[in-house]
VEXLUMTOR-36317 format. One line per 10 residues: number of its first residue (from 1); for each residue x, y, z of C-alpha. Coordinates in steps of 0.001 Angstrom, whole numbers, plus 500000, padded with zeros to 6 digits. Layout:
BEGIN
NUM = X:Y:Z  ...
END
This chain:
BEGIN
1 = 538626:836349:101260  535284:834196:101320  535911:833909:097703  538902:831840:098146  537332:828499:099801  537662:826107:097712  535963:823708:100356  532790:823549:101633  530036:821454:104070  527245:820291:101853
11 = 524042:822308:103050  521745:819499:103536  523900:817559:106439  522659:814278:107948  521427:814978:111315  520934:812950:114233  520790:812973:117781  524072:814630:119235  527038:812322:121353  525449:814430:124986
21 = 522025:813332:124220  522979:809656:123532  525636:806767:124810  527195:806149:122090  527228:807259:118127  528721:804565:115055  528947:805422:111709  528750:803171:108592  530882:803928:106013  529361:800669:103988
31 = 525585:802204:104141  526740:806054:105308  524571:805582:108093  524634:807302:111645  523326:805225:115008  522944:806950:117694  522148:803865:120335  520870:805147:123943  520904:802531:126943  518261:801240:129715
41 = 516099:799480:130535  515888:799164:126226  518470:799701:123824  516855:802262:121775  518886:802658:118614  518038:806074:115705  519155:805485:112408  520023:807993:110134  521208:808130:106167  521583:810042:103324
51 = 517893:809903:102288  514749:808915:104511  514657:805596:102754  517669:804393:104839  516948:806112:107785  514636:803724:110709  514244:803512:114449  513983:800554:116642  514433:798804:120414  516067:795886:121315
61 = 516889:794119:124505  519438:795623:125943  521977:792727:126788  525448:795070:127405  527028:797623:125975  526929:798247:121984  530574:798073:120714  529435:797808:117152  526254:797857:115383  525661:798019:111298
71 = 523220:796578:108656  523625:794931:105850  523242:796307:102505  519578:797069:102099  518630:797582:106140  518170:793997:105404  520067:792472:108537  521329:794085:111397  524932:792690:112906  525349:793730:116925
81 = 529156:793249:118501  528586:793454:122403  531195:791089:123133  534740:790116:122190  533457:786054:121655  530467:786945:119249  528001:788519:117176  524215:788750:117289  521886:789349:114649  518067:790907:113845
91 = 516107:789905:110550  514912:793483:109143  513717:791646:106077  509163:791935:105561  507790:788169:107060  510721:787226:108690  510399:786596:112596  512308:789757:114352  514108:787622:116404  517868:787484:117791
101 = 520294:784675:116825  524078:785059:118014  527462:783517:116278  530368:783328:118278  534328:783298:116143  535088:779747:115757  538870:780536:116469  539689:779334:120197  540848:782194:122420  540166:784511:119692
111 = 538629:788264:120627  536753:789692:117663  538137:793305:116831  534962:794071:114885  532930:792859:111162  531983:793907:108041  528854:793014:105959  530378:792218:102290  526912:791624:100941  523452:791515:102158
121 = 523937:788238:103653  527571:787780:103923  530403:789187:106801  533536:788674:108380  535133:788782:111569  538007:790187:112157  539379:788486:115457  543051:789052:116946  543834:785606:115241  542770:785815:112022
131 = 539223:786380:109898  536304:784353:109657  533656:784990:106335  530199:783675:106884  526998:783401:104814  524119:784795:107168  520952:782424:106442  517811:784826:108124  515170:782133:107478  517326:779498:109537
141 = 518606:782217:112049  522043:780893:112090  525431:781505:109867  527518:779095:107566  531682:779834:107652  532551:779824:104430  536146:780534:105106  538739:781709:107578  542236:782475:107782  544562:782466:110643
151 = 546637:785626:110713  547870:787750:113679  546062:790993:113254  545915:794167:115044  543992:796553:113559  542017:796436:110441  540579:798754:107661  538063:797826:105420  536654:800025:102009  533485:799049:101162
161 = 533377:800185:097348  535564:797797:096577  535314:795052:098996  538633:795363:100186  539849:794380:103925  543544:795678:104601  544856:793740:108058  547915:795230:109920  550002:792102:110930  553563:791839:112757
171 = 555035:793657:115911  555232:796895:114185  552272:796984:112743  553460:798111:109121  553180:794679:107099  549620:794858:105689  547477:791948:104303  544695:793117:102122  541862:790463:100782  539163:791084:097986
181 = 535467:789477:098979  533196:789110:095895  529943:786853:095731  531019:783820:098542  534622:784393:097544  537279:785472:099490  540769:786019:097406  544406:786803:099532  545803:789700:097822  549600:790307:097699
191 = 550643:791718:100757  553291:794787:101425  554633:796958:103778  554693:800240:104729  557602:801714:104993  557960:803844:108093  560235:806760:109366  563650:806270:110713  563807:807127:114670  566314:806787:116859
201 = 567638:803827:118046  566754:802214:120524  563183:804068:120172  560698:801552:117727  557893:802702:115612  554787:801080:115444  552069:801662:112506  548582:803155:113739  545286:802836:111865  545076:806791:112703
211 = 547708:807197:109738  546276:805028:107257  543381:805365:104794  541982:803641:101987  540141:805111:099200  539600:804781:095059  541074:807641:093111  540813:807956:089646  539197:804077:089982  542609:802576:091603
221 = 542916:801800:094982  545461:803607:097070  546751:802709:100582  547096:806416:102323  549866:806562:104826  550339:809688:107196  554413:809608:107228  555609:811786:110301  559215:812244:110254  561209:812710:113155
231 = 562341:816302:114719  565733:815156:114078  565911:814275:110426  566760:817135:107671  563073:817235:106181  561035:817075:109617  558013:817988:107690  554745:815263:106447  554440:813768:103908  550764:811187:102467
241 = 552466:808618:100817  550399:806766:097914  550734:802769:097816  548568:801558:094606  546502:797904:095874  545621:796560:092540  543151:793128:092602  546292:791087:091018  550156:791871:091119  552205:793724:093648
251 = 551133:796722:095606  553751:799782:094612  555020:802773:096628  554021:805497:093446  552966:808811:094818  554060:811114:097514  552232:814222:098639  554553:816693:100261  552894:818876:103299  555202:821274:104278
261 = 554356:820943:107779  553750:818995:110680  550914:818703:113176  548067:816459:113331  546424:815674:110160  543145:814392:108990  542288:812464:105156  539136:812872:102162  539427:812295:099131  536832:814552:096797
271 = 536077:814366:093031  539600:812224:093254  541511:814734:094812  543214:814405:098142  542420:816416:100753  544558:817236:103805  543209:818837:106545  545606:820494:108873  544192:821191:112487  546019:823676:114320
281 = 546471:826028:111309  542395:824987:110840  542953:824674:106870  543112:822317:104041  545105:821519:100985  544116:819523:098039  546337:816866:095946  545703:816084:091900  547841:812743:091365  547079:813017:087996
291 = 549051:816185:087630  552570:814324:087370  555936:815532:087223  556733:814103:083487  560234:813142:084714  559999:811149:087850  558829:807419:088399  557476:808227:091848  555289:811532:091391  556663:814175:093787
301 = 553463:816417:095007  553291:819799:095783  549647:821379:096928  547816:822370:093830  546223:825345:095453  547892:827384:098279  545863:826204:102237  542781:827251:102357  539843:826932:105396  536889:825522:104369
311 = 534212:827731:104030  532674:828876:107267  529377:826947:108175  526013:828584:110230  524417:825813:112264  520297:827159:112175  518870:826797:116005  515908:824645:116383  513749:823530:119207  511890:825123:122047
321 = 514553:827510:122840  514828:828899:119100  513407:832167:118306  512583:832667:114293  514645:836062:114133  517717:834623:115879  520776:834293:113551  522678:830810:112978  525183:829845:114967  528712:829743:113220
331 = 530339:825880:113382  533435:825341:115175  535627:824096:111805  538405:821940:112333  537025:820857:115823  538668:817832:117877  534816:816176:117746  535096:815977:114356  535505:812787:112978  536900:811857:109371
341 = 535683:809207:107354  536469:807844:103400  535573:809268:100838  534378:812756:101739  532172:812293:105380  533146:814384:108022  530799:813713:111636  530863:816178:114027  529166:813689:117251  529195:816882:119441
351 = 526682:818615:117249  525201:815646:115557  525762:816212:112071  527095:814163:109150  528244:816375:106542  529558:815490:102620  532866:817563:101662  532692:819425:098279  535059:821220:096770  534009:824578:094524
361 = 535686:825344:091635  535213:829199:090721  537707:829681:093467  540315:827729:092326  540162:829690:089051  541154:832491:090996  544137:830572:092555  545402:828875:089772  546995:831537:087277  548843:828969:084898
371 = 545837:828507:082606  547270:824998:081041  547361:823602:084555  544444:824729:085560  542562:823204:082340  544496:819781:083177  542613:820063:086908  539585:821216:085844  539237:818947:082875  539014:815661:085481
381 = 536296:817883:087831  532953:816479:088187  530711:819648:087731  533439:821381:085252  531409:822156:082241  530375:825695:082898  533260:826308:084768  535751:825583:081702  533720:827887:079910  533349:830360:081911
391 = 537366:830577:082003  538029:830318:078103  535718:833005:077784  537526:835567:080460  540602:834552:078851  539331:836159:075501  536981:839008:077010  537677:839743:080266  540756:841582:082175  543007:838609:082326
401 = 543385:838508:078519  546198:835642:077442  547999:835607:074810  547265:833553:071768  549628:830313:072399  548014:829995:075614  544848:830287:073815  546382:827342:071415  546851:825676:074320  544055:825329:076143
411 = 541884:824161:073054  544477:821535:072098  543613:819865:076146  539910:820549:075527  539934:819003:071854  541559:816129:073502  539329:814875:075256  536994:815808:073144  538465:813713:070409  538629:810631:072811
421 = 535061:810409:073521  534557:811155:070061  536594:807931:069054  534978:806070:072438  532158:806438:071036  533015:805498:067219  534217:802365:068616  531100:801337:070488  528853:802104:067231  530884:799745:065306
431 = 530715:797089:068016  527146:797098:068508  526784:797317:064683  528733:794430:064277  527554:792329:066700  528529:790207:069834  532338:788457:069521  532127:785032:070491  533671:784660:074315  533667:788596:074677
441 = 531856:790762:077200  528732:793379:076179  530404:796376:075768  529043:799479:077829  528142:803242:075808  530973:805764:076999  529561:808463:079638  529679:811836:078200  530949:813633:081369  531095:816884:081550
451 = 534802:817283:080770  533873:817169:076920  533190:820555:075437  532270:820417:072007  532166:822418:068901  528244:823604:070186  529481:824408:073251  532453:826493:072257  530409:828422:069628  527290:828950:072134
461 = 529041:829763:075521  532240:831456:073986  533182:832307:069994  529885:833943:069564  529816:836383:072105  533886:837131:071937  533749:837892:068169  530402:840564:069035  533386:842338:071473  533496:845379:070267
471 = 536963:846237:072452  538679:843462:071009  541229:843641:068302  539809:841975:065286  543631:840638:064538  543141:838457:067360  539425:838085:066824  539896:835850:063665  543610:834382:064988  541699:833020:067838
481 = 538604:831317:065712  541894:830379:063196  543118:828441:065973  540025:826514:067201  539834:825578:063648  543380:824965:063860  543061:822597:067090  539740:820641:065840  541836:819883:062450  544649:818604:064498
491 = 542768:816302:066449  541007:815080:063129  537653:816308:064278  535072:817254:061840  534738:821097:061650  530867:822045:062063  530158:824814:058900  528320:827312:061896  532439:827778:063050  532980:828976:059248
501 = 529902:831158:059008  531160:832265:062398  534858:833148:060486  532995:834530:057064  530886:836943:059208  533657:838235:061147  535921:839117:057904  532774:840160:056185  532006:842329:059143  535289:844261:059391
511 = 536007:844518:055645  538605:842127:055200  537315:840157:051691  540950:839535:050449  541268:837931:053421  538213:835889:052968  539382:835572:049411  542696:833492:050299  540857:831584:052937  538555:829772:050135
521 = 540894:829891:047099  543288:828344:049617  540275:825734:051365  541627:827017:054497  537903:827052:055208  535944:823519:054041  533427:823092:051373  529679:822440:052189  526555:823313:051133  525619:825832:053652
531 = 528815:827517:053513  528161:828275:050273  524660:829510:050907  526273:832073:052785  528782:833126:050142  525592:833491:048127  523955:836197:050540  526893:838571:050635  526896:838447:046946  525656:841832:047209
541 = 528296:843334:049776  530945:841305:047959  530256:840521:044571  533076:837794:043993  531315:835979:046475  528382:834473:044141  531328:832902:042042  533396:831336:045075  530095:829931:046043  529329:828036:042810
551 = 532783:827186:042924  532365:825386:045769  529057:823632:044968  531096:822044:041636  533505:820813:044197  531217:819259:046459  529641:817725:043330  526519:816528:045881  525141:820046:045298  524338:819800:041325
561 = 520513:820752:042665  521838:824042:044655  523738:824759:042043  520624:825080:039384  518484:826798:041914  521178:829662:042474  521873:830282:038501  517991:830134:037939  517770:832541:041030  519724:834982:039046
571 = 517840:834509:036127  521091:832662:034453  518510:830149:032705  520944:829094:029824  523787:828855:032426  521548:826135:034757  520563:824357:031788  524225:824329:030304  525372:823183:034135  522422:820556:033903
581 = 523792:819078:030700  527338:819393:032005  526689:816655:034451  524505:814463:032296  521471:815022:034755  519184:816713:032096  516913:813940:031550  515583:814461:034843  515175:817673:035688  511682:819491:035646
591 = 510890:821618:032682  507969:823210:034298  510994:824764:036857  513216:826095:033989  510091:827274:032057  508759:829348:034891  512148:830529:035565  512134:831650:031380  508491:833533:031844  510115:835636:034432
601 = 512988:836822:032488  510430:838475:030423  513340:837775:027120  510589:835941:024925  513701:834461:022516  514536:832866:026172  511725:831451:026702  511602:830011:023159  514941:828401:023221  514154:826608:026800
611 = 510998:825362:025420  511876:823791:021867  515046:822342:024239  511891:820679:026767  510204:819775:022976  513334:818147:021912  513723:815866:025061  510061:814792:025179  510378:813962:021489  514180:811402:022064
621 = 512773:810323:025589  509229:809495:024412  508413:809748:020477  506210:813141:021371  507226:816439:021606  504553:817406:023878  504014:817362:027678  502478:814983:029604  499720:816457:032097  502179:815636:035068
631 = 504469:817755:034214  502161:820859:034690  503129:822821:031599  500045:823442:029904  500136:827188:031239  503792:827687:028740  502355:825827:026363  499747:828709:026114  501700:831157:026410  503838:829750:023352
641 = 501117:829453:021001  499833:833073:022154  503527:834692:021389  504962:832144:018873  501940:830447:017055  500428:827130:017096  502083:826462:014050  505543:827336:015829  504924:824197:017931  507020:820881:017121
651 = 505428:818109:015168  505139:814579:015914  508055:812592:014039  505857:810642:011212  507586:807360:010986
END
């Protein structure tokens, strides 16, 4: 089912002229560039990269067959191998002389094996003997070793993302020497070895760079080794084993991903999963070494999803020959031309295209029926927002209904991680609010990936629309909301009030006030201010309501000023005023407010009271009974004398 490919071929591939057009095509994996390089008379080489920027075309002398041929970072030098003594070199950089200057390997007898640019003007050779690292000067045309090392090599890897060069050393090949280059530094890193299948005797195995791969996942970086056991053993099937490289300490054997097959096999790794592709069944499997078997020091790893092919790929016809109606022509997946490269680059030389693996999560959804599992892969997913979403809310609306502890489950791993960035980022306000530590380094802001859903994006994308289900059970309605609240509580994270309204308007909705009843005599359901608003506005559905909600404003004891506003709202004049005094904050309030509010009640003995109480303050606060013109009361003190009197006034104390 086309629904089921979990894989696919970017749609915007790198293209570039095809292997039968062209002598010879190298890729990059430093720059991810493509050169196609086309003898006689010239060497005319075509460069082509992810984005036009790093994509150029040029001629140079052509002096013998290109073995090798990549810039530096930048385009900024170009390093040409046609030789096993030496390397030549072309200034790219603006107003330097485009001219050719050569370095042959210092080490006598030595062939190089090939280079790597570890900087826009810094490389090493790799010879037979040992490696060489050189500073490239372009405005003196020449190249200063900086360092070498004599070691019998006979293959090499190198992953540029982390500087790393892994050298395969001894007669078998399996003892590997890694180094780390940084800025004119060149470290030796503990080597290890690679532990190889048992054949028999007197048959030897040698290690081949075709089984080995190095790549980051999850930011460490892993040694990838191809193990293919012999026809003869119990277990004949493959297996990837995982060796961990860190910069300092010994590299360890720690995960092993179990193919239950055997065949020839091909390496990406994708959004830090580990893809396997399998040729002569023409599918792939992915790996998730974060998904651990709780009780085993070296993680045993099954497939998380069952083999799938990657999704099938139309090549559009251009040129000459192409006619506009003509369909595209389907691409040979899993062909022998293709060529693998780390992370995720798959080259196809026969059909000149450079193509980025992705992998596409809907499908896996579909695959992956254990919803806490799937949560734990989806949760480390680049692009996993919408589809997290998506999934919590089919599991509450849609025909593959859970029940509720797998509901419980799935927000406790979302509040999770929401609560670590949460505290991330609690931790980097206080350190920036404090200030710089003596000795210690700047301190970055946490990213917010993708993998954090919060309380907004629960209520938007999910809560809202499942409690407007009018097929669902209301039971489970308000045990589901129960548990977010549940979850968020549990992970000490601050409940937003629209998640209460959200729980008030569903009990409201479907009659259930005793229910509503225990959940605020009980503070199942936190005090705040707007909460209690709302309690106010079903006052007239649920008439207990208007006293739970001044309940709660006396608790909050921020809210004295809601408080008076709801009491004079219902006309409760003597109650404000009595609330007012209860609190000691009756010096300050506004008279003209609890005057107007007396006028409305139309109760002129009201009215009275309030206003010899306004008469009495003025008087102990400033010696006068009356008003000053700021307080805008000369309209009540009208309507006083017209009902009561002028006489009924208060006089000035005579001293």
């Amino acid at each position: 089912m086309s629904e089921e490919h979990y894989l696919e071929l970017c749609e915007n591939p790198v293209q570039f002229e095809n292997a039968s057009s062209v002598n010879n095509v190298f890729f990059d994996e430093a720059n991810k560039q493509v050169f196609a390089v086309r003898s006689g008379g010239a060497t005319g080489v075509v460069v082509k990269g992810p984005d036009d920027k790093s994509s150029v075309a040029f001629r140079m002398d052509d002096k013998g067959e290109v073995k090798c041929i990549k810039f530096s970072i930048g385009n900024k030098i170009l390093a040409v191998q046609r030789t096993s003594k030496s390397v030549d070199f072309i200034n790219f950089i603006p107003d330097f002389p485009h001219l050719e200057f050569s370095q042959e390997c210092k080490t006598k007898n030595a062939s190089v094996l090939g280079f790597c640019w570890t900087n826009w003007n810094e490389i090493v050779f790799i010879t037979d003997q040992g490696i060489e690292f050189y500073q490239v000067l372009p405005d003196k045309r020449s190249l200063k070793l900086l360092k070498s090392q004599s070691i019998n090599v006979n293959w090499y890897m190198y992953c540029p993302e982390t500087c790393v060069l892994l050298l395969s050393t001894t007669v078998q090949g399996n003892v590997l020497q890694p180094f780390a280059f940084k800025s004119g530094t060149m470290a030796k890193m503990s080597k290890f070895e690679i532990e190889l299948p048992v054949v028999p005797k007197p048959a030897k195995l040698n290690l081949s760079e075709r089984d080995i791969a190095v790549a980051t996942i999850y930011g460490q970086l892993y040694v990838m080794y191809l193990k293919h056991h012999s026809r003869n053993t119990n277990s004949p099937c493959a297996e990837v084993v995982l060796y961990q490289l860190p910069r300092d300490g010994a590299c360890k054997k720690t995960n092993v991903l179990k193919l239950n097959t055997t065949g020839k096999f091909a390496l990406n790794v994708v959004d830090n999963l580990v893809v396997v592709h399998h040729q002569s069944s023409q599918t792939s499997i992915i790996f998730d070494i974060k998904l651990r078997e709780p009780d085993c020091a070296l993680n045993i790893h099954q497939p998380v999803l069952p083999a799938r092919s990657i999704h099938p790929y139309r090549i559009p016809l251009t040129g000459p020959a192409a006619v506009p109606t003509q369909p595209p022509v389907p691409c040979e997946l899993y062909s022998s031309s293709w060529s693998v490269f780390q992370p995720d680059i798959i080259i196809s030389a026969s059909e000149g295209y450079l193509w980025y693996l992705q992998v596409k999560l809907p499908p896996a959804v579909k695959l992956l029926q254990d919803k806490g599992k799937l949560m734990d892969f989806l949760l480390r997913r680049r692009d996993c927002k919408m589809v997290i979403l998506s999934v919590c809310s089919q599991m509450l609306n849609g025909e593959d209904k859970v029940t509720l502890p797998v509901v419980a489950t799935v927000f406790d791993k979302l509040n999770q991680v929401y609560k670590e960035y949460l505290e991330a980022e609690q931790t980097y306000t206080l350190a920036v609010e404090s200030g710089p530590a003596r000795g210690s380094t700047t301190r970055e802001r946490p990213v917010r990936t993708q993998a954090v859903i919060d309380q907004s994006d629960m209520y938007t994308h999910v809560l809202s629309t499942f409690t407007e289900n009018k097929g669902t059970c209301h039971k489970f309605i308000i045990a589901v909301l129960m548990d977010y609240i549940r979850s968020l509580n549990q992970f000490q994270i601050t409940v937003q009030h629209y998640l209460y309204e959200l729980v008030i308007k569903t009990l409201v909705q479907h009659n259930l006030f005793y229910m509503l009843h225990q959940f605020l005599q009980y503070h199942v359901l936190s005090d705040s201010k707007p909460l209690a608003c709302l309690l106010l506005s079903l006052e007239s559905t649920y008439a207990p309501a208007h006293q739970l909600s001044l309940d709660m404003l006396k608790r909050l004891s921020t809210a004295n000023d809601e408080i008076v506003e709801v009491l004079l709202s219902k006309q409760q004049v003597l109650g404000a005023l009595r609330f007012i005094r209860s609190v000691g904050g009756h010096d300050n309030i506004s008279a003209r407010k609890f005057l107007d509010a007396a006028r409305q009640t139309t109760d002129q003995m009201l009215f009275y009271t309030i206003f010899r109480f306004f008469e009495q303050r003025n008087l102990r606060l400033r010696g006068s009974p009356s008003f000053n013109p700021g307080e805008h009361c000369e309209e009540h003190v009208a309507y006083f004398k017209q009902v009561f009197g002028e006489q009924a006034l208060m006089k000035q104390a005579t001293v």
